[in-house]
C-alpha positions in Angstrom: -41.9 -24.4 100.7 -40.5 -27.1 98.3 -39.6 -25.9 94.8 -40.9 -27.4 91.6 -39.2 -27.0 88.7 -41.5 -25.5 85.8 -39.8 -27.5 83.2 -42.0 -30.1 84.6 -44.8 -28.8 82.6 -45.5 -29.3 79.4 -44.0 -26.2 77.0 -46.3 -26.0 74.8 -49.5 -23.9 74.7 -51.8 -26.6 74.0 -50.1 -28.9 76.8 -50.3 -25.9 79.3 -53.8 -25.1 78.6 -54.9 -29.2 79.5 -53.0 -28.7 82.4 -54.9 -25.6 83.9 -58.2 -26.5 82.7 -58.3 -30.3 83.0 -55.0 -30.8 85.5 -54.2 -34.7 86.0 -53.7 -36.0 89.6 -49.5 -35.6 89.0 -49.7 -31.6 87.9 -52.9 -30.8 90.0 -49.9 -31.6 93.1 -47.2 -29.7 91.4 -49.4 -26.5 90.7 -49.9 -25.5 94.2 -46.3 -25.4 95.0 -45.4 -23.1 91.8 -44.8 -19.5 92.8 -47.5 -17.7 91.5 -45.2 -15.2 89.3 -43.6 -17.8 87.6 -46.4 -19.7 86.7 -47.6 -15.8 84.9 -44.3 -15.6 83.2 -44.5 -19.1 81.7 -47.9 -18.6 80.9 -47.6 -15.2 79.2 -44.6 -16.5 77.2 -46.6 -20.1 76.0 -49.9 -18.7 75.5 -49.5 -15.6 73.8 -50.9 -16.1 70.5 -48.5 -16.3 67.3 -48.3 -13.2 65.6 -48.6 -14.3 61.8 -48.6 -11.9 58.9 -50.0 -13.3 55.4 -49.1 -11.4 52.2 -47.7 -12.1 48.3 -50.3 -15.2 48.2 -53.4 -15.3 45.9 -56.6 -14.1 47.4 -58.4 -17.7 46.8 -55.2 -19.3 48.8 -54.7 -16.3 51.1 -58.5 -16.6 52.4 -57.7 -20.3 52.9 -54.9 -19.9 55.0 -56.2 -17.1 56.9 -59.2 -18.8 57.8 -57.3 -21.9 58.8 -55.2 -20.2 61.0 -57.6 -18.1 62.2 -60.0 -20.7 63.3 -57.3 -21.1 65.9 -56.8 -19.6 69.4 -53.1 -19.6 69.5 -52.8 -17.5 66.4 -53.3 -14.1 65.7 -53.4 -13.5 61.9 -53.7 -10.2 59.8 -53.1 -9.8 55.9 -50.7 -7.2 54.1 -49.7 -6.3 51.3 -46.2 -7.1 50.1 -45.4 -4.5 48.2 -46.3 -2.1 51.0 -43.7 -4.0 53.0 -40.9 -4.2 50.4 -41.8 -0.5 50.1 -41.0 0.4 53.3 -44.7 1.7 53.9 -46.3 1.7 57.4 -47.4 -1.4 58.9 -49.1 -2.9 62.4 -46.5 -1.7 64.6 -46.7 -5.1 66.7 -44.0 -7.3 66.1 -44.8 -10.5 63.9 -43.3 -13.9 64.3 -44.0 -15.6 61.2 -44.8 -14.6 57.7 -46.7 -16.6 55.2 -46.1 -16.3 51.7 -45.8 -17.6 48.5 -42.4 -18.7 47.5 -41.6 -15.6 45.3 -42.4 -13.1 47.5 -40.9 -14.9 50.4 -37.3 -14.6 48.4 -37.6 -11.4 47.9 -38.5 -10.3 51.7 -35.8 -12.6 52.7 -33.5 -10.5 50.6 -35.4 -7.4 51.7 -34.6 -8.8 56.0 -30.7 -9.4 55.3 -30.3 -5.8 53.5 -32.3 -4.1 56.7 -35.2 -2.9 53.9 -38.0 -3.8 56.3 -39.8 -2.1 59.3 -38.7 -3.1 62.6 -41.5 -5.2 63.3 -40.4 -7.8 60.9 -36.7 -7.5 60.9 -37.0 -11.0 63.2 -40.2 -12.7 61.8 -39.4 -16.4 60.0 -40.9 -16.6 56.8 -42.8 -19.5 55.8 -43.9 -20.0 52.2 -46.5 -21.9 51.1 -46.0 -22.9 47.0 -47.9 -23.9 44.3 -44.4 -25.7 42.9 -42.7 -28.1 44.7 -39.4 -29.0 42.6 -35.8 -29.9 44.0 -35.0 -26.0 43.2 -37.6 -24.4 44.7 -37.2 -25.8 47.9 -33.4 -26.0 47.8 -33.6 -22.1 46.6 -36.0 -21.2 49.7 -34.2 -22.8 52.3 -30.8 -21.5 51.2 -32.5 -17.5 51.0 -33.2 -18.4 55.2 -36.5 -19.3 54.6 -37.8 -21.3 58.0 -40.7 -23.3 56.4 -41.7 -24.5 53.3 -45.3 -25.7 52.5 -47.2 -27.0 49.5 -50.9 -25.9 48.8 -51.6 -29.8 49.7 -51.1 -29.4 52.9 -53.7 -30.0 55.7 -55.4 -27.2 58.0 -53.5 -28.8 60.8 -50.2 -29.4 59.0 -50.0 -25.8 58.4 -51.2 -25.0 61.8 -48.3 -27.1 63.2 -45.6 -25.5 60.5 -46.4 -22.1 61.7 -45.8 -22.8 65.1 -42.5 -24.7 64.6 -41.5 -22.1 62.5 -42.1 -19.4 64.9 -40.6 -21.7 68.0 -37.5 -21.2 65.5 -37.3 -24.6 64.2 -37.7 -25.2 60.5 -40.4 -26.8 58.7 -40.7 -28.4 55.7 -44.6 -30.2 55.0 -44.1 -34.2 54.4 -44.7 -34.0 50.3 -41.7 -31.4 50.0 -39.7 -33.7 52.1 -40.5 -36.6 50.1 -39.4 -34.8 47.2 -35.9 -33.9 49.2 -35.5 -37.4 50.0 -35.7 -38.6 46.4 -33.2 -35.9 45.2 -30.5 -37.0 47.5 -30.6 -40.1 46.1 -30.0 -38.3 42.6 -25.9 -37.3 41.2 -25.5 -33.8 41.5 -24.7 -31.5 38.5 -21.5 -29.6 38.3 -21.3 -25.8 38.0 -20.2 -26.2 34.3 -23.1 -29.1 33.2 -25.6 -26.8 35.5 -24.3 -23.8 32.4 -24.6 -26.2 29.6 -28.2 -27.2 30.6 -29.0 -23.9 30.8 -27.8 -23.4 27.0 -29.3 -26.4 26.1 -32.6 -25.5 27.2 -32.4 -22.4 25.2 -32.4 -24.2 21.8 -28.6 -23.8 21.5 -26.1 -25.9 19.6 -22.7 -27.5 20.9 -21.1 -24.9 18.8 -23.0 -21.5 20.1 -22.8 -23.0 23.7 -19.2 -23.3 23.2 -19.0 -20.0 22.6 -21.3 -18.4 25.0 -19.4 -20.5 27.9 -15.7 -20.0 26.6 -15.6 -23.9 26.5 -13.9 -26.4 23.4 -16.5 -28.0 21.6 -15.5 -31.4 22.7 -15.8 -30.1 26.6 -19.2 -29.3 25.6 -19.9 -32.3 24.0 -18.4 -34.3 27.4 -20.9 -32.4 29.6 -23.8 -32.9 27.5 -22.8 -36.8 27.7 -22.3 -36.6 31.3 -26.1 -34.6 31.7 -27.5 -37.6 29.1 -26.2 -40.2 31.9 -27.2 -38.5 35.3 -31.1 -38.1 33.3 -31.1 -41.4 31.9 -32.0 -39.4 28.8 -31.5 -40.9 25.1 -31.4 -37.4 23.4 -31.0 -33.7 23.8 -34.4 -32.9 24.0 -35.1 -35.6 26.9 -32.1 -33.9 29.1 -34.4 -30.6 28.9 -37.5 -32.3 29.8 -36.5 -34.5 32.9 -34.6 -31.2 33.9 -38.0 -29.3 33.6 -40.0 -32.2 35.4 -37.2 -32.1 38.3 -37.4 -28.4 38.4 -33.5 -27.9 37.8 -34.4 -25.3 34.9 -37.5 -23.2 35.1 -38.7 -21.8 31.8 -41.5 -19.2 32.6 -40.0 -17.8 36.1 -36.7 -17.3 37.9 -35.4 -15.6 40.3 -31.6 -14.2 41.1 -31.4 -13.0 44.3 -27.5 -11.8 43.6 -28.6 -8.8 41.6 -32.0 -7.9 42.2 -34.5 -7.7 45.4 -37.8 -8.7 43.5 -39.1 -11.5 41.9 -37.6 -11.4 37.8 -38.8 -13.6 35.2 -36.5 -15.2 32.9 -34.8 -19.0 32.8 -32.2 -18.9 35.4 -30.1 -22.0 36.3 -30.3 -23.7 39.3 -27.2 -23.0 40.8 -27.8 -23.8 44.5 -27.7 -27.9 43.3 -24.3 -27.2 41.3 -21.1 -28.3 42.6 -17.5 -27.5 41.9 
């Protein structure tokens, strides 16, 4: 009998569903000749649901995205909680693929997946967070902590059914406003390490003089970098710098997080250190 190669067919669920229920004149030929144990192993493997685990979001936002994905054959979804998983507490023994979360939880259970600190059954599952911010820092932050996909609460029912699935196909997803806001940053100069320091100073209330000290810098190196931060903002004055720098997310005065020396979520006004540059 002649052979047909399978990757003829179309690989995704969706696809391999149309071509079993509704086959066109081309696949209703090439089904026949498949043997019938590959066409269950390729079936099996497409159209198994995606496991997807929700947790750390708000209930208002958590019942959205569970009822989005849910209204969806090719996802199974269950909720959590995430400090029962941080915890180390018992959890649905099946294996999930992708985790939804918000973008503070989604640090810290990356952290907790690269220190081991999670049951088996999510030491492999892609995290994909869905935030109410959307600066330059938060996504640069989430992607740089191995987070897969990154989503804003403006996304679509079918733009977060199509992020999941890339995300558990092990591609990575970012939704089309945080990748607007990606594109416009690289358009931007970068900060260096030391003006990312000074801007963090600066945004504290400090003077040239106590930001010299703090940072072990001469006064007139302070003043250069606060000349150089005035330029890259197009700011006229100190207080100006720490607004656009607000707006563009590279300082965050209510929340932070510092995944070098702790495993949750702290709150305090951390530099954003993953757009510095030596």
């Amino acid at each position: 009998m002649h052979r047909v190669s399978i990757a003829r067919l179309p690989v995704d669920p969706v696809g391999l569903r149309r071509v079993v229920c509704h086959p066109s004149s081309e696949t209703a030929l090439l089904l026949p000749l498949l043997e019938w144990s590959c066409v269950m192993a390729f079936a099996t493997h497409c159209l198994r649901p995606v496991q997807v685990l929700v947790c750390g979001l708000s209930p208002l936002v958590a019942t959205g995205v569970l009822t989005a994905l849910g209204s969806s054959v090719l996802f199974d979804v269950r909720e959590a909680r995430l400090d029962d998983l941080l915890d180390g507490a018992a959890v649905d023994p099946r294996v999930v693929d992708v985790v939804v979360v918000d973008r503070a939880a989604g640090l810290a259970l990356a952290d907790a997946q690269q220190n081991e600190a999670v049951p088996a059954s999510l030491g492999s599952a892609r995290i994909l967070v869905v935030s109410q911010g959307c600066s330059e820092r938060d996504i640069r932050q989430a992607l740089e902590a191995g987070i897969r996909g990154f989503g804003t609460l403006s996304m679509s029912v079918e733009e977060l059914q199509d992020g999941v699935r890339a995300v558990a196909s092990g591609m990575r997803f970012i939704c089309a406003f945080a990748a607007q806001r990606l594109a416009d940053c690289m358009t931007r100069e970068p900060l260096t390490r030391r003006e990312t320091q000074v801007l963090t100073q600066l945004s504290q209330g400090k003077c040239n003089k106590t930001i010299a000290l703090e940072l072990g810098m001469a006064l007139g190196t302070v003043k250069a970098h606060m000349k150089s931060l005035m330029s890259k903002f197009s700011a006229k004055t100190r207080t100006e710098v720490v607004s656009v720098a607000i707006a563009r997310g590279l300082i965050d005065p209510v929340s932070g997080w510092d995944r070098r020396t702790s495993t949750r979520p702290v709150y305090r006004a951390q530099p954003d250190t993953s757009l510095a540059v030596v």
